[in-house]
N, C-alpha and C positions, 0 to 999 in steps of 0.2 A: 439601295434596298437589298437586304438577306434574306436571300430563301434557302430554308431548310431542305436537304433533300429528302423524301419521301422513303419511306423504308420499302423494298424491292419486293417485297411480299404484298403491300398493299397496290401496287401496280398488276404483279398477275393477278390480284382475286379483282381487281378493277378493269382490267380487260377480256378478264373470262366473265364477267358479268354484263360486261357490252357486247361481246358471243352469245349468251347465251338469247340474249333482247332484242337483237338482230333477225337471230334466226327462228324467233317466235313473233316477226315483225306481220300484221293484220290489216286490211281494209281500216279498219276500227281505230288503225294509230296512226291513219294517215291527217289526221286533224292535226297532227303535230308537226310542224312543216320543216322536218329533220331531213326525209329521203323526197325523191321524187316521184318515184313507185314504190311498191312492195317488194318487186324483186331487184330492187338495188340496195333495200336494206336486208336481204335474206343473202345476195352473195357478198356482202364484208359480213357476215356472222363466220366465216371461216377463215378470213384474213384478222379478225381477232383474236380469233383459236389461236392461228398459228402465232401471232405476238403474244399469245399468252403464255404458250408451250415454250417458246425462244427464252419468256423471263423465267418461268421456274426451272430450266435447264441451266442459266446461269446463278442463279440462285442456288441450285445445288451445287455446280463446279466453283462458286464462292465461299461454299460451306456455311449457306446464310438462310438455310430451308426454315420456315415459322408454320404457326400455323394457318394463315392465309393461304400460304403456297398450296399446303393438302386443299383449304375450301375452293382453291383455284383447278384445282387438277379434279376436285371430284364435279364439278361447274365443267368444264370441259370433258369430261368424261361423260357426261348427261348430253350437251350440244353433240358431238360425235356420236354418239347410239342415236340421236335421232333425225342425224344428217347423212351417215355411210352404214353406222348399224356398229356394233363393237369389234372393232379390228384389232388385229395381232398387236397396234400401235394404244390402240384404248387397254386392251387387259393389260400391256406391259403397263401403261401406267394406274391400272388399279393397283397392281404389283411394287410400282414406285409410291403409290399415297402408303402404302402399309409399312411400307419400309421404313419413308422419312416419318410415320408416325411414330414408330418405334424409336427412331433416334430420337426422338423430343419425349420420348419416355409417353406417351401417350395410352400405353396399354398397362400402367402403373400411378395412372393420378392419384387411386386411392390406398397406394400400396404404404404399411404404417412405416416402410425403412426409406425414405425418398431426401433426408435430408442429407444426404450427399449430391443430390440429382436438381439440376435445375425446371421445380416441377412447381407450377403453380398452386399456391394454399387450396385445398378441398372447400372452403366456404365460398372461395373468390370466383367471380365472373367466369375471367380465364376457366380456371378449372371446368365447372359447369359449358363452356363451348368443346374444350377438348374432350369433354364426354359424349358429346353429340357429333364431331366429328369421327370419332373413334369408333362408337357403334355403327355410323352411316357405313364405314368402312366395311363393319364385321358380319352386316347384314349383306353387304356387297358382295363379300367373299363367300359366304356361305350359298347366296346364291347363287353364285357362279357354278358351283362342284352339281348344279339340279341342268345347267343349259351344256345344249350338243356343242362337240369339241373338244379338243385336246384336253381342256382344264373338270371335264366333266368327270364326278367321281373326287373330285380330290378340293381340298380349302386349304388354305395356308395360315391360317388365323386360332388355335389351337384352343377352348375356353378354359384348359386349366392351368393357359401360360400366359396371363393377365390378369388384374387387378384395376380394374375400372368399373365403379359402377353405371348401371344404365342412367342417362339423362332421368332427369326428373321433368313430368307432365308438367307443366310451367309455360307462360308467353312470356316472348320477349323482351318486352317490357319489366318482366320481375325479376330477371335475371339482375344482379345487383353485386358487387362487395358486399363481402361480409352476411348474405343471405341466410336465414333460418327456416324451414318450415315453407319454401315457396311451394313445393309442388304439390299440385291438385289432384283430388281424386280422378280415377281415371273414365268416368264418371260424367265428367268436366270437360268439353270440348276446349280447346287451345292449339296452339301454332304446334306442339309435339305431338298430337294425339295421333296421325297419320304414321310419325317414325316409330314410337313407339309401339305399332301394332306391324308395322314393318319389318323389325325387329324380330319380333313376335314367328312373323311368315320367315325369316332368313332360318330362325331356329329347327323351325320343321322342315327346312331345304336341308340343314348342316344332319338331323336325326334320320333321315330319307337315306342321304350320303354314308351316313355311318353303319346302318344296319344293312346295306349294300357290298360286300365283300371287293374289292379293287380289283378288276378282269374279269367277275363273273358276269357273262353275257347270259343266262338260261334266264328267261321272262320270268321264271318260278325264282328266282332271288333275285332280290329279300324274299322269305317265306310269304308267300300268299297272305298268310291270316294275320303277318305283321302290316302287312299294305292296307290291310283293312281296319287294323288297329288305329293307324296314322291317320288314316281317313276318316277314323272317329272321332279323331282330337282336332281333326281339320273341322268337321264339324257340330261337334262342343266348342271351338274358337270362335265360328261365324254365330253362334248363338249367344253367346260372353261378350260381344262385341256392344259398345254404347249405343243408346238409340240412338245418336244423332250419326252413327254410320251407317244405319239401315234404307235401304230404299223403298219402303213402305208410302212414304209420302211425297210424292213430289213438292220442289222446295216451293211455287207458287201457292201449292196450298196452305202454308207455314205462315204465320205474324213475321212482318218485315224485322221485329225484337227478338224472335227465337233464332240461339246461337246455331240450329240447325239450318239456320239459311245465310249462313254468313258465304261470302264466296269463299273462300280458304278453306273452309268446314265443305263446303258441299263438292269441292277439288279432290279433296282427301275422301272422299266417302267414293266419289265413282272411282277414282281409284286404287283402295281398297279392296274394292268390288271386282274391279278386275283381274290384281293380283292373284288374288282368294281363289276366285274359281277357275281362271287358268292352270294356276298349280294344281288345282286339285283332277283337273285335264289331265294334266301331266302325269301325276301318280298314277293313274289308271289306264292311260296310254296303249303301256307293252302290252297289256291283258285284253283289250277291245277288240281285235284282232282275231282272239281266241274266244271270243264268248258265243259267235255264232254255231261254230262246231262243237264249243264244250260248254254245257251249261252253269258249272263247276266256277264260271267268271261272271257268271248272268249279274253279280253286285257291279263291278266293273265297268260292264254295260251300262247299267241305269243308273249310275255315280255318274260316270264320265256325259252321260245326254243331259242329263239334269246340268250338270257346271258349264257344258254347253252354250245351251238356252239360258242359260242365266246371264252370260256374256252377253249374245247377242241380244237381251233384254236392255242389261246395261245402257248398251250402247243406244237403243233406242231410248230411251229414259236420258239418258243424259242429252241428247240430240233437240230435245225438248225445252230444256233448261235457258235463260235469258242473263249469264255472266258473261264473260271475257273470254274465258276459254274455249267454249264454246268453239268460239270457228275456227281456232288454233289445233282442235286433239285433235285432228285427222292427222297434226305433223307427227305424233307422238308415236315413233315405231314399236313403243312399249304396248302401247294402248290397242295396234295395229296386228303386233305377235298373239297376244291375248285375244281376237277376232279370227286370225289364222287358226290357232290352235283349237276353237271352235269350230271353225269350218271342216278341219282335217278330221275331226270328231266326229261330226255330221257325214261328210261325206265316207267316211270307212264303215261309219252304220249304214248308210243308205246302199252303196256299194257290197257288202257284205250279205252272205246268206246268198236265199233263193227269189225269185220273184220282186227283181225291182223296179221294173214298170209300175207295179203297183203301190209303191209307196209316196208318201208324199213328198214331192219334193219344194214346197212353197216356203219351208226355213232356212234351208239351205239356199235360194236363190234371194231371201231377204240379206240375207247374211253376206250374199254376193254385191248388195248393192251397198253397202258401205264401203266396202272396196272400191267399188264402182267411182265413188262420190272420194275416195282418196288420192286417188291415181294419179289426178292434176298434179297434188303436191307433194304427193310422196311415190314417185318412177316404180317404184319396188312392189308395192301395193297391185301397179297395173300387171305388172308381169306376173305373180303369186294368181291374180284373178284368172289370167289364162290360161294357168297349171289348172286349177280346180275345175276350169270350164271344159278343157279336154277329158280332164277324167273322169267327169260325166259321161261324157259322149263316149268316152271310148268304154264306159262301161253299163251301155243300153238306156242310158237318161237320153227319153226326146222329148219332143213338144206336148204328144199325149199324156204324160204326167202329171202336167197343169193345164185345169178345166178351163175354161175360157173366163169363169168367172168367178172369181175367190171372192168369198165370202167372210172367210174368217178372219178375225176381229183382232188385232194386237193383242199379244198380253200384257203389255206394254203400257195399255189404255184402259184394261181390267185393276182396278184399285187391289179385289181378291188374288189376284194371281201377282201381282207385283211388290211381293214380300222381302225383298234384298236375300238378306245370306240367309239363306233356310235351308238345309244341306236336305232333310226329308221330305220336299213338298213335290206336289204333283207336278211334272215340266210340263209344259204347254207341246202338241204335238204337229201342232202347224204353224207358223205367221202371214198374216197378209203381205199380199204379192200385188203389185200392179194387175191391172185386169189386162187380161191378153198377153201377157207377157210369158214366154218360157224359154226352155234355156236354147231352144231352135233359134232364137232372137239374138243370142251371142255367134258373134264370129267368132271360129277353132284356131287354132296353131298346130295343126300336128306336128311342130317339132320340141314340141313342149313335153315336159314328164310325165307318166302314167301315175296314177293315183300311188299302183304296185311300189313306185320308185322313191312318189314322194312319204310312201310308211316309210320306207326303209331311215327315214332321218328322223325316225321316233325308235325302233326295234331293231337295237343292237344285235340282234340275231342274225341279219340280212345283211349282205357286202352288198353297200350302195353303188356298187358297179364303178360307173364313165358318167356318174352324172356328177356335174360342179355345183353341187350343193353352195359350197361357199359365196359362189354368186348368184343362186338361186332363191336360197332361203335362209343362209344360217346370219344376212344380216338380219333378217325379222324376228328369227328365233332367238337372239342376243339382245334384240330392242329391249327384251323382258327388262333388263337393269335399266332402263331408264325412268322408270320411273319409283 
């Protein structure tokens, strides 16, 4: 008998898709009598990686790069961010998926002089994949130049040195030869609705980048009143956004028939959700700092508490929900940076000013317990919680801050207050807290970082000294790309 062999592209996207299944391996899939435990199918998710990285490495020294190899490296690029965090060895290879995209002409599918170019017909299948790998790519990059690090400040992905249009709104399924008129209003939930709002976010990471001058550290640039602009269209975005991204309703409440409950749809919606208002964390970041002594940021302030709370809304809201995913996002270090970056929110308000003894501290220590509830499976998470627990403590948070008995109500469990993307609405100013519990209740690490230290990896202003960020936090704060 003759066996054909197998083209080497479809082997690394078939082994970085047994990495990526691995190491999203659950309780839930032990009915399938593959592993023996759970964590014997979570440590080969890296022994896949690495068979997968060995093929596309020969694949290129063969000069045989397709486009599987890129769906293979961006599939390992996601497992990686959510197993060590994005390392020197992960950006080098977002840096190799753009490369070899270019060499298959991939940032010219639509360009009208291609017929010297081995580039697949504009109506054909082909084509319509290499426009959704191309974008995944461009949103990649653009987000990259918004996270701490070398590569911050700068993309490599130019938009007036391509000729590719964006994916059309469309499932998989319709994807065809020869197609005419597949893509859906946007309007229309479907399998691209998530990237192309994606997309969407990578644009105002790349317009953030550009109106930012390259080595200016002074918190006042970009201009003030342009951060506030951005933050306008951040917030016209989250209002333009389909109902079925909203979190207005939880999906139980929904007809088993409304495409808003589909699990794929409701995957993409919390995280949308998280994206969204993380970034919008972030724009307003360097300024928080400054709003207690100058009122001149007071927008800043109550931007950045709102995107917040919204987060850690999110995440109660989603913690609720009866899919699959479910007991897997705590792996999700993307999902996990976008909880930090709330936290660090909270805690620089709470920390800040005069008098904080008297604040409340019942969000901040909800906030804490997802962490709490992570730590088992993601190490990073535990260590991050110990940072914030100290800088409590070491900045006058004790146990008299929280009453013996909390009374307030999730907003989480308020239909009225649990609006999704609402960039104007009133943020909730406390959450429920276990009774009796405060942060007297955490064990310290005084050799952990002070609150002061861990701003300094948000405010380019501040030489973060002798502390190893890189192994402290900049794997969480990189998680952002993985999702």
């Amino acid at each position: 008998m003759w066996f054909t062999s197998p083209q080497i592209g479809y082997v690394s996207l078939l082994l970085s898709i047994l990495a990526s299944t691995t190491s999203f391996w659950t309780e839930r899939d032990m009915c399938n009598a593959v592993f023996s435990t759970v964590e014997e199918a979570v440590s080969q998710s890296t022994q896949w990686m690495r068979l997968a990285m060995d093929v596309v490495d020969y694949s290129r020294y063969k000069h045989l790069e397709s486009i599987e190899d890129i769906q293979a490296m961006i599939i390992i690029i996601f497992v990686t961010a959510n197993i060590v965090g994005i390392t020197s060895q992960a950006r080098h290879m977002v840096s190799t998926a753009i490369s070899v995209g270019r060499e298959l002409s991939l940032h010219r599918i639509d360009h009208p002089y291609n017929s010297n170019l081995d580039v697949p017909s504009p109506s054909s299948a082909r084509a319509e994949i290499c426009r959704r790998v191309w974008w995944y790519l461009v949103a990649t990059d653009w987000q990259i130049s918004q996270i701490s690090g070398p590569q911050k400040g700068t993309y490599s992905i130019d938009p007036r040195h391509m000729m590719t249009n964006k994916p059309c709104n469309s499932n998989d399924e319709d994807i065809v030869d020869g197609m005419v008129g597949v893509g859906q209003p946007l309007t229309n939930p479907t399998s691209m609705s998530y990237c192309l709002q994606r997309i969407r976010l990578g644009e105002f990471c790349r317009e953030i980048t550009d109106c930012a001058p390259f080595g200016m550290s002074d918190p006042g640039s970009p201009d003030y009143e342009h951060t506030k602009q951005i933050d306008g269209k951040i917030c016209e975005f989250a209002k333009s956004l389909p109902s079925f991204f909203s979190l207005a309703h939880s999906s139980n409440e929904l007809p088993e028939t409304d495409p808003r409950n589909s699990a794929g749809i409701i995957i993409q919606r919390y995280i949308l959700n998280f994206l969204l208002h993380a970034q919008r964390c972030r724009l307003h970041l360097p300024y928080l700092s400054l709003a207690s002594n100058d009122h001149a940021y007071d927008y800043s302030r109550k931007a950045c508490l709102e995107a917040a709370r919204m987060v850690i809304r999110t995440e109660r809201q989603l913690s609720l929900e009866t899919i699959p995913f479910v007991p897997a996002r705590l792996r999700l270090s993307g999902l996990l940076h976008c909880v930090c970056v709330a936290i660090i929110v909270l805690l620089i308000d709470f920390c800040g000013g005069d008098n904080q003894r008297e604040k409340d501290l019942t969000e901040i220590l909800e906030a804490f317990l997802i962490l709490e509830k992570a730590k088992v499976e993601f190490p990073l998470a535990g260590r991050l919680l110990e940072t914030f627990k100290i800088a409590l403590r070491r900045h006058g948070a004790s146990g008299s801050a929280v009453g013996e008995h909390t009374t307030t109500q999730s907003t989480s469990q308020n239909p009225e207050n649990s609006l999704g993307l609402v960039c104007s609405s009133t943020a909730p100013t406390s959450m429920v807290y276990p009774t009796g519990r405060n942060i007297d209740d955490f064990p310290m690490d005084p050799t952990l970082p002070t609150l002061d230290e861990l701003w300094q990896v948000f405010d380019d202003n501040v030489d973060s000294g002798t502390v190893d960020w890189n192994s402290i936090f900049a794997d969480s704060d990189t998680g952002f790309l993985s999702m």
